[in-house]
C-alpha positions in Angstrom: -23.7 -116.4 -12.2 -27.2 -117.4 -11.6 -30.7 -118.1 -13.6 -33.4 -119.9 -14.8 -33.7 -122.6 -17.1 -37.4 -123.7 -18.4 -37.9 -126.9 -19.7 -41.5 -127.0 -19.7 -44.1 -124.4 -18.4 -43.9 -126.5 -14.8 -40.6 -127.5 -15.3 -37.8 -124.9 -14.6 -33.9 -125.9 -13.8 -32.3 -123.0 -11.2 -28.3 -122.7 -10.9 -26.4 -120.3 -9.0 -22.2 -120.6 -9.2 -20.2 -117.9 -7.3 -16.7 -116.8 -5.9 -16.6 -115.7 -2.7 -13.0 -113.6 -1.5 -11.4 -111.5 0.9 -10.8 -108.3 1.1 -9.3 -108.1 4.8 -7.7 -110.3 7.4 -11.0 -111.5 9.0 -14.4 -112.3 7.2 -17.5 -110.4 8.4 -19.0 -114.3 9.1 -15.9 -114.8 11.5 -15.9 -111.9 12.9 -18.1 -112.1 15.6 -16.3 -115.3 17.5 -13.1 -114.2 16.4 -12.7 -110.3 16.8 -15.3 -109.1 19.5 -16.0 -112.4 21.1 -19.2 -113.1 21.4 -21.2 -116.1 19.6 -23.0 -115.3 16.7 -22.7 -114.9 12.7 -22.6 -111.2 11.0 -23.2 -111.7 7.0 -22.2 -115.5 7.0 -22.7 -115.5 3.6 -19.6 -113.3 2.9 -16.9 -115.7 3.5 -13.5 -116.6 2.1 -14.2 -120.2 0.2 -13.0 -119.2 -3.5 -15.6 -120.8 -6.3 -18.5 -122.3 -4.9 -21.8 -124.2 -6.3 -25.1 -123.1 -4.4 -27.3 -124.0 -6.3 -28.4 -126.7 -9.1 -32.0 -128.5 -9.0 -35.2 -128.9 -10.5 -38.0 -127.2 -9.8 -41.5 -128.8 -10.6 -45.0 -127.1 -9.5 -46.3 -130.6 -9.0 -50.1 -129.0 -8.6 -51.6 -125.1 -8.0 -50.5 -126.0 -4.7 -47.9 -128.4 -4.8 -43.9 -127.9 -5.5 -40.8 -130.1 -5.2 -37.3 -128.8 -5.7 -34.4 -132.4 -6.0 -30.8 -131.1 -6.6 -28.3 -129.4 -4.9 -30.3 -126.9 -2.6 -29.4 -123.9 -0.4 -31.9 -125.0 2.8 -32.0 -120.8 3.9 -34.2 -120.5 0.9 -36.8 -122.7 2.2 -36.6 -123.5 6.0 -37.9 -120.7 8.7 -38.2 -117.9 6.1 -39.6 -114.0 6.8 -39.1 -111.4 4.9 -36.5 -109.5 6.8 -34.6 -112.9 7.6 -32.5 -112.3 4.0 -29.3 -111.8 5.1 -28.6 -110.1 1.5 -31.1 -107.4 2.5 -32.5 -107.6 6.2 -31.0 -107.8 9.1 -26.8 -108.3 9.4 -26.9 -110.3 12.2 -27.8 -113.7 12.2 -29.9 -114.9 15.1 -32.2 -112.5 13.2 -32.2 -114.8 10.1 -32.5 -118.5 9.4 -33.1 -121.0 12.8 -32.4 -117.8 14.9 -28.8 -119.3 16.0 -30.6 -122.4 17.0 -30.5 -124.3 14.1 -27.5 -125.5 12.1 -27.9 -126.9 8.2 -26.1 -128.2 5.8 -24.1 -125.6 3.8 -25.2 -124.5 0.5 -25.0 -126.9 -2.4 -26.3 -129.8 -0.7 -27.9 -132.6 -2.3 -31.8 -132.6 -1.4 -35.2 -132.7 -1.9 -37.8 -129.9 -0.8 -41.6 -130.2 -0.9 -44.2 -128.1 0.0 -47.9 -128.2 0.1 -50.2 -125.7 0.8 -53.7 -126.4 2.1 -57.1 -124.4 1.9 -54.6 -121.7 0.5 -53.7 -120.2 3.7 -52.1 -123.7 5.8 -49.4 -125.0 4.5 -46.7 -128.3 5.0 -42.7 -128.4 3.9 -40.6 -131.3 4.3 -37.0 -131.5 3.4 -34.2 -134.3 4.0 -30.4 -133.0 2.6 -27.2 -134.7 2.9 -25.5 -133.1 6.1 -21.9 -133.7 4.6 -22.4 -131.0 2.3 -19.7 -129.1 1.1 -20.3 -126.1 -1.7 -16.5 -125.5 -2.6 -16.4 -129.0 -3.4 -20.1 -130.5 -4.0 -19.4 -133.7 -6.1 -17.2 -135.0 -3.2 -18.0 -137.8 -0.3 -21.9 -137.3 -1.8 -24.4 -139.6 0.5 -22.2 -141.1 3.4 -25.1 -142.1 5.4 -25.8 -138.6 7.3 -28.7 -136.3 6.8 -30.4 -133.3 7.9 -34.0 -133.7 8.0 -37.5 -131.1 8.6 -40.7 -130.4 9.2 -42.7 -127.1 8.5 -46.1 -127.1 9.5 -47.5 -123.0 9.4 -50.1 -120.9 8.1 -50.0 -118.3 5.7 -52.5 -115.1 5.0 -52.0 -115.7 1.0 -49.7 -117.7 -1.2 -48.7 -114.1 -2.1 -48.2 -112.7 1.2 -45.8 -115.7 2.4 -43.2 -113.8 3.3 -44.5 -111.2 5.5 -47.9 -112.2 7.2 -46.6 -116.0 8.7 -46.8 -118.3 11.2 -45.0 -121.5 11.3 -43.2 -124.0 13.6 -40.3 -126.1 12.3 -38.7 -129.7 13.7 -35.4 -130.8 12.5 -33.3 -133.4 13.1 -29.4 -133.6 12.1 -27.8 -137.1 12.2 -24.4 -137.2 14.3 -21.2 -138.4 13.1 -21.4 -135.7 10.2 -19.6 -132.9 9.4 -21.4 -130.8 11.3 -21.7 -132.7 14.6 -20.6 -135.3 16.7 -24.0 -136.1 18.6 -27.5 -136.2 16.5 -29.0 -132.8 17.3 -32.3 -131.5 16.9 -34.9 -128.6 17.6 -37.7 -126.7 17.4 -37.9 -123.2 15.9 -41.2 -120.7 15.8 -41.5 -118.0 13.9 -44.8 -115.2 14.1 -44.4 -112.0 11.4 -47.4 -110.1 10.0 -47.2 -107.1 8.1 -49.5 -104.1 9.3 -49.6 -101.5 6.9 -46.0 -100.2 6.8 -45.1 -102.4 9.8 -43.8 -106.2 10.2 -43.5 -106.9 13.9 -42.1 -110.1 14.9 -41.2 -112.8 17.3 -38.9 -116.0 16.4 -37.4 -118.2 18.8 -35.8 -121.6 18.8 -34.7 -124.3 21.4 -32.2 -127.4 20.3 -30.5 -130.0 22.0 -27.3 -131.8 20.5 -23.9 -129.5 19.8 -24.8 -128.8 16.3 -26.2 -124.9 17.1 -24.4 -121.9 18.0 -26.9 -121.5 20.6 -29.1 -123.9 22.4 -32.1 -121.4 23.3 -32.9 -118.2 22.0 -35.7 -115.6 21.9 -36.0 -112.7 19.3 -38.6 -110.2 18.9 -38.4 -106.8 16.8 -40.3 -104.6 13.9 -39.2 -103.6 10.4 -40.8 -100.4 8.5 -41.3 -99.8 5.0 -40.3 -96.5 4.3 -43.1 -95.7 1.3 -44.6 -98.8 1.5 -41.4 -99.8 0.0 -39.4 -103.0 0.7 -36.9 -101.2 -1.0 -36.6 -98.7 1.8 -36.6 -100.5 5.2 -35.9 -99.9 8.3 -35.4 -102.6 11.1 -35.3 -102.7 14.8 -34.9 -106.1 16.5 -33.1 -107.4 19.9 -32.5 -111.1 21.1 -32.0 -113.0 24.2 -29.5 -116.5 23.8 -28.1 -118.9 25.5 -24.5 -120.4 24.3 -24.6 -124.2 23.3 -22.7 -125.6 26.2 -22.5 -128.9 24.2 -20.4 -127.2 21.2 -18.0 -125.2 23.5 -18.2 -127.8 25.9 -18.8 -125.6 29.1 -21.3 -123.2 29.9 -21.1 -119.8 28.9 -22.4 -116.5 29.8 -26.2 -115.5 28.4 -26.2 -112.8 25.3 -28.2 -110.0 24.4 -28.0 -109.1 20.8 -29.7 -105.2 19.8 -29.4 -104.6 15.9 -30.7 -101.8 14.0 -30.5 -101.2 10.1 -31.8 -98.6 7.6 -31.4 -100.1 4.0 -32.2 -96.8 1.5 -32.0 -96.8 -2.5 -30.0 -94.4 -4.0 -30.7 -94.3 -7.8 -31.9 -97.1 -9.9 -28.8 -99.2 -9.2 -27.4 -98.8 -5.7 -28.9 -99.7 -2.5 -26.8 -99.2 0.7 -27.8 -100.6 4.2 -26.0 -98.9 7.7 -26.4 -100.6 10.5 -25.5 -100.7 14.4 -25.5 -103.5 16.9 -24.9 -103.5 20.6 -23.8 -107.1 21.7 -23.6 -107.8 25.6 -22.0 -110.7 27.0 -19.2 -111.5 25.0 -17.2 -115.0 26.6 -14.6 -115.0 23.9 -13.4 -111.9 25.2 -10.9 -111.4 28.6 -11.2 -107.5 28.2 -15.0 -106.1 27.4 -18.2 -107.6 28.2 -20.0 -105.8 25.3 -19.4 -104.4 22.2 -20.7 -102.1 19.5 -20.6 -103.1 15.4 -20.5 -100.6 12.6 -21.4 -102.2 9.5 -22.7 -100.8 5.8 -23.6 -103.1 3.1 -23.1 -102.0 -0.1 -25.5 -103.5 -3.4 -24.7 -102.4 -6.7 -26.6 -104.1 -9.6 -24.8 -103.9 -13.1 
């Protein structure tokens, strides 16, 4: 259950409550680590964690060219964003998405405040400090213990309108230790370069962190989506990645991965929108039997 609440015309309050369930044995987020072995996420956001808050804040265009968000915030909707990054619609894997397995934030639901600024309308500034203890299934619990997750985004844009898909921006972040999410304070860098040609958006993201926070402590990923149509409706994506395992979090060091996705997400009808997709993972240290792997997935979006 999600929407939009306007208070004034610059004043709009967003909410988003859900239930997330099973349906198998092993989520499509643990499946990666747990059933083929390598490290990674596939569809975090399908999990098994029952009722939920992701979002609740206030939203305020400050200026033309200023906005704040302060509430309980969901940080992939802000921090190292592309068009093909939405994990709902883009690509399944996600060293393709948000921090490209480099960078690990608070779950959804956190406490926060956003800002962004844009500049000369094509640069553009976002900074961002979240409680790191964050928990959505229970959000009102152990609120502002003293650890945060802070960030920098300094990039430029083509057009306000064009944000998502002609971009350039480097983020900094920082993650205090002693939090749920990490023992040691962590932190990174992550660069992101996507600009839409016509019907094609090449790409190339890549990220570098120290700290045992990430999944991965380096990685490099570089691929193209096309709009079928000039459609984002109809996409098709190609994209491949290089990583290296944080030897921090699994406290030894493991073997490097090569991550190869490809997707075709197609409307059928006014309602229904269904997304194949194949991956080829190679170098998979959670696993005694097979070095690499192949993953069948199809998403499946019906809108009632």
């Amino acid at each position: 259950m999600y929407g939009n609440y306007a208070l004034e015309n610059t004043d709009i309050i967003k909410f988003k409550v859900e239930y997330r369930d099973t349906y198998t044995t092993v989520t499509p987020k643990d499946f990666v680590i747990n059933n083929v072995g390598a490290v990674g996420l596939i569809e975090p956001q399908f999990s098994d964690i029952g009722f939920r808050l992701t979002n609740l804040y206030w939203h305020n265009n400050l200026t033309e060219k200023t906005e704040i968000d302060i509430g309980f915030l969901d940080t992939t909707n802000y921090l190292d964003t592309y068009i093909l990054g939405n994990p709902w619609a883009g690509f399944n894997n996600f060293i393709f998405s948000t921090g490209s397995g480099t960078l690990t934030m608070p779950d959804e639901g956190t406490l926060g405040v956003s800002i962004k600024h844009i500049f000369d309308n094509n640069y553009y500034a976002l900074a961002s400090i979240a409680d790191a203890n964050a928990l959505s299934s229970r959000p009102f619990d152990n609120l502002i213990q003293g650890e945060f997750f802070k960030s920098i985004e300094l990039g430029w844009v083509q057009s306000v309108d064009e944000f998502y898909t002609k971009n350039i921006h480097l983020l900094y972040w920082e993650l205090d230790g002693g939090s749920r999410l990490s023992q040691q304070d962590s932190s990174g860098y992550n660069f992101s370069l996507a600009y839409q040609v016509q019907q094609f958006l090449p790409f190339i993201r890549a990220g570098i962190s120290e700290g045992d926070a990430s999944l991965l402590s380096r990685n490099i990923t570089l691929g193209t989506g096309y709009f079928l149509n000039n459609s984002q409706n109809s996409t098709l994506g190609f994209a491949i990645g290089f990583g290296v395992p944080n030897k921090e979090l699994f406290k030894r060091q493991l073997e490097h991965q090569t991550t190869t996705e490809v997707f075709l997400k197609t409307t059928v009808g006014p309602n229904l929108t269904l997304t194949p997709s194949l991956q080829y993972l190679r170098g998979l240290p959670f696993n005694s039997e097979e070095n690499n792997a192949l993953v069948i997935g199809l998403r499946i979006n019906l809108t009632l």
